[in-house]
C-alpha angles and dihedrals in degrees: 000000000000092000091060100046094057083054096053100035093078098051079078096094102010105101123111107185146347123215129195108204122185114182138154129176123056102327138155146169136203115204107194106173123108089203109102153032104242119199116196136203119188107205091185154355107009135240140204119275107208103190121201109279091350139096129275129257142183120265096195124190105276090035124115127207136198119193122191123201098302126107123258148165129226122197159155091243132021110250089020104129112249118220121231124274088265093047102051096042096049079043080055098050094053093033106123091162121116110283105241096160138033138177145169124226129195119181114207109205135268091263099050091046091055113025111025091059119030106169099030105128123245103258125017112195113196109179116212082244086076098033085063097058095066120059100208089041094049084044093060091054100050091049089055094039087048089051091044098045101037104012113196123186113323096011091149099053086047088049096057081049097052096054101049085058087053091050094055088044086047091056099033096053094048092054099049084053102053091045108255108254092023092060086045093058095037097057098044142021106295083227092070094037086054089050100037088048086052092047082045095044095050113011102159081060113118089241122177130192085255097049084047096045093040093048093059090045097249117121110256087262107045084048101049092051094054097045093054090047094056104031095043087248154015127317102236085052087052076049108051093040102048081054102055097037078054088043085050094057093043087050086066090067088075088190096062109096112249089230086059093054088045086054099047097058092047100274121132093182130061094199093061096030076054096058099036085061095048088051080064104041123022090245138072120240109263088046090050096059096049088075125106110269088251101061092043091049092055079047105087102098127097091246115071130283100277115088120233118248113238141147119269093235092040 
């Protein structure tokens, strides 16, 4: 499905950092940021998840976790009072205790978190039970588990590789579990579905808030305020910005004309497709693609081509 895809495709650069913890004891830690999409591995023994304003629940070893931008707690003991990101780090570097309990953490940046998946829903819980019963998905976690547990040369690169595939089975197997359009409309308004699956579908098209809204049977105003309730903003911006992120990747391919990019994502003229781009990104086109393939590849986001710093728990 085209529309997921698109959504998945961007994870691919966007990590800032990953972060092996082994504790044991009484420990907890509050992470209090909204910045960030955080996967989680446990490696071993389990703790308690507090989510902001929910109920707790167990993180046992096998299980993986996604959290997305709210603020929540883990811990040994439910109710126990987690220290801060710094606390519990610099806690981590003089700890000489027994390991009970070990984990590996990936955040994923600001722009990924808010923008490359609108309607995902704040915490996705996949228990090992279900990752075995896919062999692509149980072969990714041995291999992190493997890199964690007896690290070789490079072990780190191959690490930061190895997330950003969990993430993708994470989310892939969610989806085909859930059923692809049906966990799409369950988890936001049909009338948005029907409108992100046609801009999808079709991206390069010359929509307007009034086609779109037109094309899934609302009035232009009763549509734009629901897509923008739902998606985070409005419709022309998701437009604009699944193009160029597209644009970005096609930019990579430094033998493809940039009047042929401009046309593929909707744009007759080179001139506005240029700054349109340059709105995104802080650099016209044909500045864009003389960039090592590295840095264009981290650039698929809708802030600029530098990542943001941030902790790997934050």
């Amino acid at each position: 499905m085209e529309i997921l895809t698109n959504w998945l495709a961007p994870a691919i650069g966007r990590l800032l950092r990953v972060h092996h913890a082994r504790t044991g004891g009484e420990w907890g830690v509050e992470i209090t940021s909204r910045q960030t999409v955080m996967l989680r591995f446990m490696l071993a023994g389990g703790c308690w998840v507090t989510p902001d304003k929910q109920e707790p629940f167990r993180f046992e070893a096998g299980d993986v976790l996604i959290v997305r931008a709210i603020p929540h707690c883990l811990s040994s003991a439910v109710g126990f009072a987690g220290q801060s990101v710094e606390a519990f780090n610099s806690s981590q570097l003089g700890y000489d205790g027994p390991i009970t309990d070990e984990f590996i953490c990936a955040a994923f940046d600001t722009d990924y978190a808010q923008a490359t998946f609108p309607p995902l829903r704040p915490i996705i819980y996949v228990p090992a039970a279900q990752i075995a019963e896919s062999k692509r998905f149980a072969s990714i976690i041995n291999a992190v588990r493997e890199e964690c547990q007896s690290p070789e040369v490079a072990s780190e690169v191959m690490l930061k590789h190895l997330m950003e595939a969990l993430l993708l089975c994470t989310l892939r197997s969610y989806f085909e579990r859930a059923g692809n359009e049906e966990w799409i409309a369950s988890m936001i308004d049909p009338l948005v579905v029907k409108a992100l699956q046609m801009m999808h579908d079709d991206f390069g098209r010359r929509w307007t808030v009034e086609s779109l809204a037109s094309s899934v049977g609302s009035s232009r105003a009763v549509f734009a305020r629901r897509f923008a309730q739902e998606v985070g903003m409005p419709p022309l911006t998701y437009l604009s910005d699944m193009r160029m992120k597209i644009a970005a990747r096609s930019l990579a391919n430094r033998s493809e004309a940039l009047s042929k990019v401009a046309l593929s994502v909707g744009y007759e003229s080179e001139a506005a497709f240029s700054r349109a781009f340059k709105r995104v990104f802080g650099l016209p086109p044909d500045e864009f693609r003389r960039l090592d393939r590295d840095t264009i590849k981290r650039a698929d986001g809708t802030s600029g081509l530098e990542t943001k710093p941030g902790d790997p728990l934050a």
